[in-house]
VOLO-263381 format. One record per atom (N, C-alpha, C, O): residue number from 1; x, y, z. Coordinates in nm, 4 decimals. Example, Ala and Ser with C-alpha at 12.3 -4.5 7.8 and 13.67 -1.06 7.14 Angstrom:
<k: 1 X: 1.3190 Y: -0.5690 Z: 0.7800>
<k: 1 X: 1.2300 Y: -0.4500 Z: 0.7800>
<k: 1 X: 1.3200 Y: -0.3300 Z: 0.7800>
<k: 1 X: 1.4236 Y: -0.3319 Z: 0.8465>
<k: 2 X: 1.2850 Y: -0.2250 Z: 0.7080>
<k: 2 X: 1.3670 Y: -0.1060 Z: 0.7140>
<k: 2 X: 1.2900 Y: 0.0030 Z: 0.7870>
<k: 2 X: 1.3409 Y: 0.1138 Z: 0.8039>
***
This chain:
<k: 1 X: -1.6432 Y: 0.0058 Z: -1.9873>
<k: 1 X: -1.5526 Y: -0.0170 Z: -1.8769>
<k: 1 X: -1.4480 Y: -0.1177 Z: -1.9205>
<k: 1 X: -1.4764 Y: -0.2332 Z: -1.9523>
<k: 2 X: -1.3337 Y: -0.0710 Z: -1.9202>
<k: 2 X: -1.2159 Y: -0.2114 Z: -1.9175>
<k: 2 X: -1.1409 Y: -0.2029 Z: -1.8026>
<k: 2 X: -1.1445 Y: -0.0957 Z: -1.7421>
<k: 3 X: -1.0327 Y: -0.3474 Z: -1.7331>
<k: 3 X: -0.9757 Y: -0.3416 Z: -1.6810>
<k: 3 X: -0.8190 Y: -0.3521 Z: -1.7264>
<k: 3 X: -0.7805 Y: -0.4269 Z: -1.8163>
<k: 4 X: -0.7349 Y: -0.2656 Z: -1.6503>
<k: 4 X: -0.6260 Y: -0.2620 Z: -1.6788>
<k: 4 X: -0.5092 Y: -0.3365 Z: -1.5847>
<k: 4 X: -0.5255 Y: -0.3752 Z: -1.4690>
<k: 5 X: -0.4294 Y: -0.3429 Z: -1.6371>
<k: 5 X: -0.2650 Y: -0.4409 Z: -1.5717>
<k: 5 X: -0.2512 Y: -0.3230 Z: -1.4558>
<k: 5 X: -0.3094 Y: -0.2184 Z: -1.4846>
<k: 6 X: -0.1888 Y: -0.3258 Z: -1.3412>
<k: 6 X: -0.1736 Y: -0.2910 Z: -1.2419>
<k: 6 X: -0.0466 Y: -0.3143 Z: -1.1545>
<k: 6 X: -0.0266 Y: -0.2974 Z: -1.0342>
<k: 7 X: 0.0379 Y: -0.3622 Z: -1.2638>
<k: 7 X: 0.1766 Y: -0.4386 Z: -1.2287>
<k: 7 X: 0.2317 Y: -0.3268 Z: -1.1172>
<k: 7 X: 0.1981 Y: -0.2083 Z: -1.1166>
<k: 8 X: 0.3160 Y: -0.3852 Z: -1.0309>
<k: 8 X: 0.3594 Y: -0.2845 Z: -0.9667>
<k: 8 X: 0.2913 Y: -0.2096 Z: -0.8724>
<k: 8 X: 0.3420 Y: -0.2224 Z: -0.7610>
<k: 9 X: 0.2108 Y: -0.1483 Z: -0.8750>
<k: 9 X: 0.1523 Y: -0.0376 Z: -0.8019>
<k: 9 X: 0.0634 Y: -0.1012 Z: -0.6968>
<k: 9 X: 0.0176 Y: -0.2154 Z: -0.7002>
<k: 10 X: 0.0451 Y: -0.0030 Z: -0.5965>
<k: 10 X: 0.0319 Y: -0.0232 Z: -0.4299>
<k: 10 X: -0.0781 Y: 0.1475 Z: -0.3657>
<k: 10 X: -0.0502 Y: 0.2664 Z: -0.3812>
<k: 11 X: -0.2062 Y: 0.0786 Z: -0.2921>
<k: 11 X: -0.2029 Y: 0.1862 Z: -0.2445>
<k: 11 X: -0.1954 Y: 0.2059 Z: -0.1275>
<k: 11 X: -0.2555 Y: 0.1217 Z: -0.0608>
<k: 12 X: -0.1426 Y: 0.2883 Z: -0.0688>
<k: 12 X: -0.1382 Y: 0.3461 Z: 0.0364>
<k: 12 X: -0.2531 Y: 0.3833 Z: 0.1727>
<k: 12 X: -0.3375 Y: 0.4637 Z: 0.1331>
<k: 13 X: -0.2641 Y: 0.3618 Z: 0.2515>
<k: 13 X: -0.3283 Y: 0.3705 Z: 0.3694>
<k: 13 X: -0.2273 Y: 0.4266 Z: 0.5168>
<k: 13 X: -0.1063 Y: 0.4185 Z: 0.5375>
<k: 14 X: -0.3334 Y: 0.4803 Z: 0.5949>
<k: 14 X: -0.2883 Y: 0.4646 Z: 0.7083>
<k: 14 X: -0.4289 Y: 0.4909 Z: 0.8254>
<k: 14 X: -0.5302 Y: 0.5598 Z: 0.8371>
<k: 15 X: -0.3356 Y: 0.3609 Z: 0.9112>
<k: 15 X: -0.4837 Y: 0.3878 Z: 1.0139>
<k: 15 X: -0.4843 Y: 0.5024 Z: 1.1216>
<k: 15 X: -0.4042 Y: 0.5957 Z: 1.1150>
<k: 16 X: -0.5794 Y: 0.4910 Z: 1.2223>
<k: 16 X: -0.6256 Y: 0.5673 Z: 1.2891>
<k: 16 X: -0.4452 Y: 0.6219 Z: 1.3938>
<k: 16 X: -0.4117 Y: 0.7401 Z: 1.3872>
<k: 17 X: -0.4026 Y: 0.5736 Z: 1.4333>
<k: 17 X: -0.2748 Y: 0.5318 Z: 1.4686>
<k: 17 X: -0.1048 Y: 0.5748 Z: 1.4249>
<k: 17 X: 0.0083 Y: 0.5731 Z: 1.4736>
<k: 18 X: -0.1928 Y: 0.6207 Z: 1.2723>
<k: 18 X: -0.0758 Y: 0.6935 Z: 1.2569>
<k: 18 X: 0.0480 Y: 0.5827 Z: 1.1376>
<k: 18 X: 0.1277 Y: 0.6288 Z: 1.0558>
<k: 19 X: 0.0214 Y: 0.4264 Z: 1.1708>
<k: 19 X: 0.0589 Y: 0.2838 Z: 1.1249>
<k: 19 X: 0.0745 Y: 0.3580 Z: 0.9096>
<k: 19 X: -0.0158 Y: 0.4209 Z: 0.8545>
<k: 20 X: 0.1720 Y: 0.3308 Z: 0.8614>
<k: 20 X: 0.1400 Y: 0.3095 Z: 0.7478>
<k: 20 X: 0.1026 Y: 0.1159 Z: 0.6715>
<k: 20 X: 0.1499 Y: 0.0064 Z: 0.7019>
<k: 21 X: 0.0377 Y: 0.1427 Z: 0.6067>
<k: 21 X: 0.0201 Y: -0.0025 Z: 0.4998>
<k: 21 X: 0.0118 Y: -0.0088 Z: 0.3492>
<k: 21 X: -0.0755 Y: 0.0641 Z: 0.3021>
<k: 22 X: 0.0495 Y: -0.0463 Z: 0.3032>
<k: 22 X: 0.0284 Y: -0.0725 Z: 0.1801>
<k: 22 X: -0.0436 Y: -0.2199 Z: 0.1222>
<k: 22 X: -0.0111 Y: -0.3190 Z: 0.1876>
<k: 23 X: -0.1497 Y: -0.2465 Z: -0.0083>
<k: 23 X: -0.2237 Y: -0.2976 Z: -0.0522>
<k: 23 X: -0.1533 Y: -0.3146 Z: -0.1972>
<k: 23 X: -0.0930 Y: -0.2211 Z: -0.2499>
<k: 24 X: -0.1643 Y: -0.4207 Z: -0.2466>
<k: 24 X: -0.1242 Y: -0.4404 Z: -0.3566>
<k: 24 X: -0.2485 Y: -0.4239 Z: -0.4596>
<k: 24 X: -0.3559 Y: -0.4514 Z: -0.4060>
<k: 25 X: -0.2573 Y: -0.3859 Z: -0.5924>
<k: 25 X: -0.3512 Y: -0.3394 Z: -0.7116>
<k: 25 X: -0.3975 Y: -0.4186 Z: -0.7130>
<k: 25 X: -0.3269 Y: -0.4943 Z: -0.6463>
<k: 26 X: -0.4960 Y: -0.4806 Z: -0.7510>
<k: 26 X: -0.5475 Y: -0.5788 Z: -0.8270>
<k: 26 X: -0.5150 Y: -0.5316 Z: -1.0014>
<k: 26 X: -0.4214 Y: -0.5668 Z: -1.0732>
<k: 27 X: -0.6280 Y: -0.4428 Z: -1.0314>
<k: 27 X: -0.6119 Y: -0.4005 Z: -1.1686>
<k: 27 X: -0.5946 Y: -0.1985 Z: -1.1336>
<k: 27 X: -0.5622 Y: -0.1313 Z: -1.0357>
<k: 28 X: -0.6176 Y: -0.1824 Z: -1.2095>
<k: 28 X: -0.7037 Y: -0.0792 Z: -1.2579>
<k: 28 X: -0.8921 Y: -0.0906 Z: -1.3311>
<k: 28 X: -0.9519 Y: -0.1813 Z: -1.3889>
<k: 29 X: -0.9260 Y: 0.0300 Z: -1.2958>
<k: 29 X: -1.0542 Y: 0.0145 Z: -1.3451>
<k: 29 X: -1.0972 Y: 0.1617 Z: -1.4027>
<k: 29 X: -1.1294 Y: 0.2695 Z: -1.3528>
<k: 30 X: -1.0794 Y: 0.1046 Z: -1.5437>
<k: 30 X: -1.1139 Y: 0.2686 Z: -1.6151>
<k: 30 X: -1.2689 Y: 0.2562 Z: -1.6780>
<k: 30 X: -1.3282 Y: 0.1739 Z: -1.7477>
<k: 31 X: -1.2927 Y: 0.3512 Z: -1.6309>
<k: 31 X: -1.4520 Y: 0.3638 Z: -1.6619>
<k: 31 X: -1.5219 Y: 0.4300 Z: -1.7806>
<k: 31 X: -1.6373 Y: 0.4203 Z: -1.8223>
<k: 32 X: -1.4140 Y: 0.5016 Z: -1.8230>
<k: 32 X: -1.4327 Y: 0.5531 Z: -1.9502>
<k: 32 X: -1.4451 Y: 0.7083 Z: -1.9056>
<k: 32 X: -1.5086 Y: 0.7734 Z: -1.9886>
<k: 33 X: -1.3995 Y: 0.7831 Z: -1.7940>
<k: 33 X: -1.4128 Y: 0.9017 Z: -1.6986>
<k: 33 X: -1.2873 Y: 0.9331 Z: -1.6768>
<k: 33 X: -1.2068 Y: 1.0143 Z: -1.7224>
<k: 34 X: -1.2894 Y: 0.8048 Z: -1.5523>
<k: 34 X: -1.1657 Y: 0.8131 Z: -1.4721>
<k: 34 X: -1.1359 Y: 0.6642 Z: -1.4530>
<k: 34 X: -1.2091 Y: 0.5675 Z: -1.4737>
<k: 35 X: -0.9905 Y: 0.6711 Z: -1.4014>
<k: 35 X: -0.8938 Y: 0.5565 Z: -1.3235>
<k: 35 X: -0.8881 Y: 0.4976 Z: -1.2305>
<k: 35 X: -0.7904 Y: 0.5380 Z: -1.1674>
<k: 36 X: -0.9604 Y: 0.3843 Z: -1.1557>
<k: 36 X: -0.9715 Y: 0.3577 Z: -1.0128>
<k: 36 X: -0.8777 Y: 0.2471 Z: -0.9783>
<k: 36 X: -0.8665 Y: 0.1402 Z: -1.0383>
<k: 37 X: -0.8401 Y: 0.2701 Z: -0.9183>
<k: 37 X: -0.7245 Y: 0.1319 Z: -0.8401>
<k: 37 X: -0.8033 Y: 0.0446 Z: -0.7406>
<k: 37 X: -0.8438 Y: 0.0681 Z: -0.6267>
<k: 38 X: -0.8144 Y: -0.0946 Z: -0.8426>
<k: 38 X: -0.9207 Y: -0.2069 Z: -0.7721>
<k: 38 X: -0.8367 Y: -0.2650 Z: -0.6222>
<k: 38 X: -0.7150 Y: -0.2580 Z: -0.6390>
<k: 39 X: -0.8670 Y: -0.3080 Z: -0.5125>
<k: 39 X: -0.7663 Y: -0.3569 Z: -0.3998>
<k: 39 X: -0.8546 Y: -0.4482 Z: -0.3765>
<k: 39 X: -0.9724 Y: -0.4174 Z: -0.3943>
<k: 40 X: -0.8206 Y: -0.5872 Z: -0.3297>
<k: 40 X: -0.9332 Y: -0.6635 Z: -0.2032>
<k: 40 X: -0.9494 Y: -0.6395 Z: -0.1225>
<k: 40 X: -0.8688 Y: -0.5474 Z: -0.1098>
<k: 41 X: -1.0060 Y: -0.6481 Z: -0.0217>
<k: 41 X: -1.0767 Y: -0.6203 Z: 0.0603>
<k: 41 X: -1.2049 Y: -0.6419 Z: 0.1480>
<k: 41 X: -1.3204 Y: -0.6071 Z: 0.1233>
<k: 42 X: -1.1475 Y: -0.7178 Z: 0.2724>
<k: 42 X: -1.2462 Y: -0.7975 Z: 0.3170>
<k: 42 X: -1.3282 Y: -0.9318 Z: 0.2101>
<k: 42 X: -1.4465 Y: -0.9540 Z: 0.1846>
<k: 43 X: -1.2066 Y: -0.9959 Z: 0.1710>
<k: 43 X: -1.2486 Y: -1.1110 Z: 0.0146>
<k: 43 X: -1.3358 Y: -1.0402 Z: -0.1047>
<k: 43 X: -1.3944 Y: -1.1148 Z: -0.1832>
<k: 44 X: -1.3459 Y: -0.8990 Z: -0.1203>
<k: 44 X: -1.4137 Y: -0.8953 Z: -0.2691>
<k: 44 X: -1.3166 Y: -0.7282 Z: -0.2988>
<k: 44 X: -1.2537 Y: -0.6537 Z: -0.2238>
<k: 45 X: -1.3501 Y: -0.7267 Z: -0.4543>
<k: 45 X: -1.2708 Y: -0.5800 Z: -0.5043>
<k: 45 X: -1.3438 Y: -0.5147 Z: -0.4688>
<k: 45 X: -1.4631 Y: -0.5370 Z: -0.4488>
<k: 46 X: -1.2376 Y: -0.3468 Z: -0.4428>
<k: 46 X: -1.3216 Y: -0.2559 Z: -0.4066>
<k: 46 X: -1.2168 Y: -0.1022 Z: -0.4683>
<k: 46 X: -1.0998 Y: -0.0903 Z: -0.5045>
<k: 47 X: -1.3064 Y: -0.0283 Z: -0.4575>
<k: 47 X: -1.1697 Y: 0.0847 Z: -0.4805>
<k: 47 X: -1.1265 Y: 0.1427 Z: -0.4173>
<k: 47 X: -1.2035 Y: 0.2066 Z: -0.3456>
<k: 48 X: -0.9961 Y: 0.1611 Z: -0.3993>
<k: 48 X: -0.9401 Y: 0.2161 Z: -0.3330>
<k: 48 X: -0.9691 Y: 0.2941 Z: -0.2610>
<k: 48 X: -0.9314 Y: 0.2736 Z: -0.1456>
<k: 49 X: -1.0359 Y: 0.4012 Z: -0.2834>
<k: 49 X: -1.0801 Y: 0.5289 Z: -0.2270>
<k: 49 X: -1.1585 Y: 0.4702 Z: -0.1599>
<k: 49 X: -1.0992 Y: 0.4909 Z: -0.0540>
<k: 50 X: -1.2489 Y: 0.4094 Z: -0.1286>
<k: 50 X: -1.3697 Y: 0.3377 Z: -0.0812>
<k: 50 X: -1.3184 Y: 0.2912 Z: 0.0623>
<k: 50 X: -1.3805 Y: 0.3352 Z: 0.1591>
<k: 51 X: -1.2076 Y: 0.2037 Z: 0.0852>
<k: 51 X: -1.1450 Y: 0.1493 Z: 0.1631>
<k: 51 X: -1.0849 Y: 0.2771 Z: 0.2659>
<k: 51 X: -1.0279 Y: 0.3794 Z: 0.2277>
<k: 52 X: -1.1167 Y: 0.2367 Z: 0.4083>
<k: 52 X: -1.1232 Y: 0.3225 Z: 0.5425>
<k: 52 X: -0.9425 Y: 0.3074 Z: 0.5299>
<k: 52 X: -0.8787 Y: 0.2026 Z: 0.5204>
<k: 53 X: -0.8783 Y: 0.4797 Z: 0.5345>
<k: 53 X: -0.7249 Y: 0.5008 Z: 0.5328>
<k: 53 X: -0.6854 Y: 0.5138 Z: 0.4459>
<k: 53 X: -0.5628 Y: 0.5242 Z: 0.4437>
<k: 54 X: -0.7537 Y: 0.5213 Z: 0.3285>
<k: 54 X: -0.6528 Y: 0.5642 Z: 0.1956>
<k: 54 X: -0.5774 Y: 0.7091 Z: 0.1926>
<k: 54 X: -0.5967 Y: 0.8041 Z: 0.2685>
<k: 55 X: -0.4807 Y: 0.6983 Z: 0.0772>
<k: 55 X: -0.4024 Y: 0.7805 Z: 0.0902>
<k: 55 X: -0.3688 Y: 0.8238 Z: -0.0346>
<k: 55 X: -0.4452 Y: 0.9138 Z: -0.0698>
<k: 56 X: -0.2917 Y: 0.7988 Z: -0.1106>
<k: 56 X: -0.2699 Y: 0.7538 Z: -0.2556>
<k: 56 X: -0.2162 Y: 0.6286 Z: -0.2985>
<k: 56 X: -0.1804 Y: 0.5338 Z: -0.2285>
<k: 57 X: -0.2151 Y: 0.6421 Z: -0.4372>
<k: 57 X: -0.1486 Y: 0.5374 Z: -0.5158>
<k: 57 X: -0.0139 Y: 0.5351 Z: -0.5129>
<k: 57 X: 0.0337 Y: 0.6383 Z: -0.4656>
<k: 58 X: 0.0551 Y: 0.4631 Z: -0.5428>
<k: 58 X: 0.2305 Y: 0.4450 Z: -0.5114>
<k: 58 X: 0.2676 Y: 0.3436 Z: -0.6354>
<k: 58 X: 0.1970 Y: 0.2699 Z: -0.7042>
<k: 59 X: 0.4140 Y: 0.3722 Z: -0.6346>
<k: 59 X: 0.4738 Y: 0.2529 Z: -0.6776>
<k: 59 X: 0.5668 Y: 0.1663 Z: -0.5591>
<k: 59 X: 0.6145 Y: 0.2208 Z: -0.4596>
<k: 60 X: 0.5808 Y: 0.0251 Z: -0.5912>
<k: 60 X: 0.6369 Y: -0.0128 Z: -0.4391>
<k: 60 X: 0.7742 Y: 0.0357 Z: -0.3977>
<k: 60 X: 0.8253 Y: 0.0374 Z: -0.2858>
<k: 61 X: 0.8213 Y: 0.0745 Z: -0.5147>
<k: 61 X: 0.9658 Y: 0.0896 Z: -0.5392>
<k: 61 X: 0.9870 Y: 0.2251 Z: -0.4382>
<k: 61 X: 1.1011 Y: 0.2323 Z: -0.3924>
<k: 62 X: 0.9199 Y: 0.3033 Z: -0.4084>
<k: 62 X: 0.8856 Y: 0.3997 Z: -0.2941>
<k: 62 X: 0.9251 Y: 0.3409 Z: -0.1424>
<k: 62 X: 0.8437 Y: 0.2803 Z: -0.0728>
<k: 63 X: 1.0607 Y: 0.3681 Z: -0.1032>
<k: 63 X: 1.0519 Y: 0.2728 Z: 0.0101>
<k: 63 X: 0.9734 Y: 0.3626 Z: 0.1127>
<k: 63 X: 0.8642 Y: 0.3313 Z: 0.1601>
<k: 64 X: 1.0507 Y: 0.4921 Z: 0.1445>
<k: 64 X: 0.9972 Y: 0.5805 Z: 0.2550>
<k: 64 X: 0.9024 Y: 0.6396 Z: 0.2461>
<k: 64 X: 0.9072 Y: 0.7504 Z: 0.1927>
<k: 65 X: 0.7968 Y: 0.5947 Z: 0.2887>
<k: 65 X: 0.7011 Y: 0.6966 Z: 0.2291>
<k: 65 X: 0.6071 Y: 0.8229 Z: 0.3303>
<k: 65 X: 0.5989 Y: 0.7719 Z: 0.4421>
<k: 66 X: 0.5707 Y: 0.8947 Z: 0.3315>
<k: 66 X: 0.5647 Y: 1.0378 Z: 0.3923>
<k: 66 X: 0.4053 Y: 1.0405 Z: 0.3703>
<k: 66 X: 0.3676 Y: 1.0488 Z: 0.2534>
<k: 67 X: 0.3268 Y: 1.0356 Z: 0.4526>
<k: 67 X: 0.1922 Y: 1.0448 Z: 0.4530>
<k: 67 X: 0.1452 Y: 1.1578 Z: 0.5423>
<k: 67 X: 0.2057 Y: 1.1810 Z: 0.6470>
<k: 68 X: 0.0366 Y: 1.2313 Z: 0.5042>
<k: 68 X: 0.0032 Y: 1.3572 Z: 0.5549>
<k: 68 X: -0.1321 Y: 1.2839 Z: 0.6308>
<k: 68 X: -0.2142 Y: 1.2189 Z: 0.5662>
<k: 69 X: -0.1379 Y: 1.2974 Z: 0.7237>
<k: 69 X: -0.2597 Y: 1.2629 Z: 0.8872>
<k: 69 X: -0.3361 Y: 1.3832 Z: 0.8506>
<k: 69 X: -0.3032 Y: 1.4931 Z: 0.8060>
<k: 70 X: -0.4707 Y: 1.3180 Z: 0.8895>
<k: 70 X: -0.5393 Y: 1.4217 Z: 0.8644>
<k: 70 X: -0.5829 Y: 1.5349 Z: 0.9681>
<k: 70 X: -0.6703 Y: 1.6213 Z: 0.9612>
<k: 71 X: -0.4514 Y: 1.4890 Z: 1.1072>
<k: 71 X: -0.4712 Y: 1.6046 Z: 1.2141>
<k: 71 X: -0.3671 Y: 1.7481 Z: 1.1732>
<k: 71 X: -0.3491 Y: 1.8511 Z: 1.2380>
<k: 72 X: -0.3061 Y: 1.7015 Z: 1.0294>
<k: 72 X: -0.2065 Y: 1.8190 Z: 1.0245>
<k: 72 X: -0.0681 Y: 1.7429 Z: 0.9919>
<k: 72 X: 0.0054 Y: 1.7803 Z: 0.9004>
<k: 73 X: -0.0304 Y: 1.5999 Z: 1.0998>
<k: 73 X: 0.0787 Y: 1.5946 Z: 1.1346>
<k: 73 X: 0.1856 Y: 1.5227 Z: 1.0029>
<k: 73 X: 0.1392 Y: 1.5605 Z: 0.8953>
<k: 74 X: 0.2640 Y: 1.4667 Z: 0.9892>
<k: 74 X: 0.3350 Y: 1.3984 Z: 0.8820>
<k: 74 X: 0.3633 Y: 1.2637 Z: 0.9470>
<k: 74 X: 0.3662 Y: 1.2679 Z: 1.0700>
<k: 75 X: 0.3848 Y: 1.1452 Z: 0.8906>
<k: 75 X: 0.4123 Y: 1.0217 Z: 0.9456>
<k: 75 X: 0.4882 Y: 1.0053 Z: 0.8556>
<k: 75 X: 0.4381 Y: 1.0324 Z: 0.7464>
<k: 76 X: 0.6311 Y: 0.9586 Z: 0.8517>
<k: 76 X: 0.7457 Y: 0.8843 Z: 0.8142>
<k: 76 X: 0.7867 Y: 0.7893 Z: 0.8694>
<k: 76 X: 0.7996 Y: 0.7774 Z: 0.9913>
<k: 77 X: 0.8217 Y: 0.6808 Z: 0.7568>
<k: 77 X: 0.8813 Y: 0.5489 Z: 0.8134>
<k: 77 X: 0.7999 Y: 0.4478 Z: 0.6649>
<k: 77 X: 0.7081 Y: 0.4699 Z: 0.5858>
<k: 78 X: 0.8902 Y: 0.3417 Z: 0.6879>
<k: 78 X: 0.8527 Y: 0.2526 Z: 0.5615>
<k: 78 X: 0.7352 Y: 0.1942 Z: 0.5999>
<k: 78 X: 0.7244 Y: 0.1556 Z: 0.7163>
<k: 79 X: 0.6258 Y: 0.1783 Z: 0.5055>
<k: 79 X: 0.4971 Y: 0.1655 Z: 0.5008>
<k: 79 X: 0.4905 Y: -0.0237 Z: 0.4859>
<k: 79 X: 0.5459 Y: -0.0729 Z: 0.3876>
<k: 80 X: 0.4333 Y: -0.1006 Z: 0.5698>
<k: 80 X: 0.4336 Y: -0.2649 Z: 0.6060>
<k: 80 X: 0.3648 Y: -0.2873 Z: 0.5249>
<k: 80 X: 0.2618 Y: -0.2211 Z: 0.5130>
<k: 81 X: 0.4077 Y: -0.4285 Z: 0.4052>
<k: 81 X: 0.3289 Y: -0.4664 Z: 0.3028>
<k: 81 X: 0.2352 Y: -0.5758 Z: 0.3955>
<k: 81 X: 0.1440 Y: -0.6393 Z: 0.3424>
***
């Protein structure tokens, strides 16, 4: 397992609500498999995927970002760091 630089990158969430958010990386975490994007959370790392609302990974430089709800619908509008 190593951890990797994570400069930049953000993941994406949205809550129940429809709300976008974004999370800043901690690292990366390659496992020797796959790529996980470490976030805090509730004071300890966790991965991304793990965390209630994920969405994908981003770069921040993404202002508008377009998230697919999982009732079908689309949510647009800039995502609150």
């Amino acid at each position: 397992m190593s951890l990797l630089a994570a400069d930049g990158h953000v993941a994406l969430f949205v809550t129940d609500e429809g709300d976008a958010r974004r999370l800043p990386l901690v690292c990366w975490r390659d496992d020797g498999v796959t790529v996980h994007g470490m976030v805090l959370y509730r004071g300890a790392l966790h991965r991304a995927e793990y965390v209630p609302g994920f969405r994908r990974y981003a770069h921040p430089l993404e202002d508008d970002v377009r998230v697919r709800r999982e009732d079908g619908s689309a949510h647009s509008g800039k995502a609150a760091v």
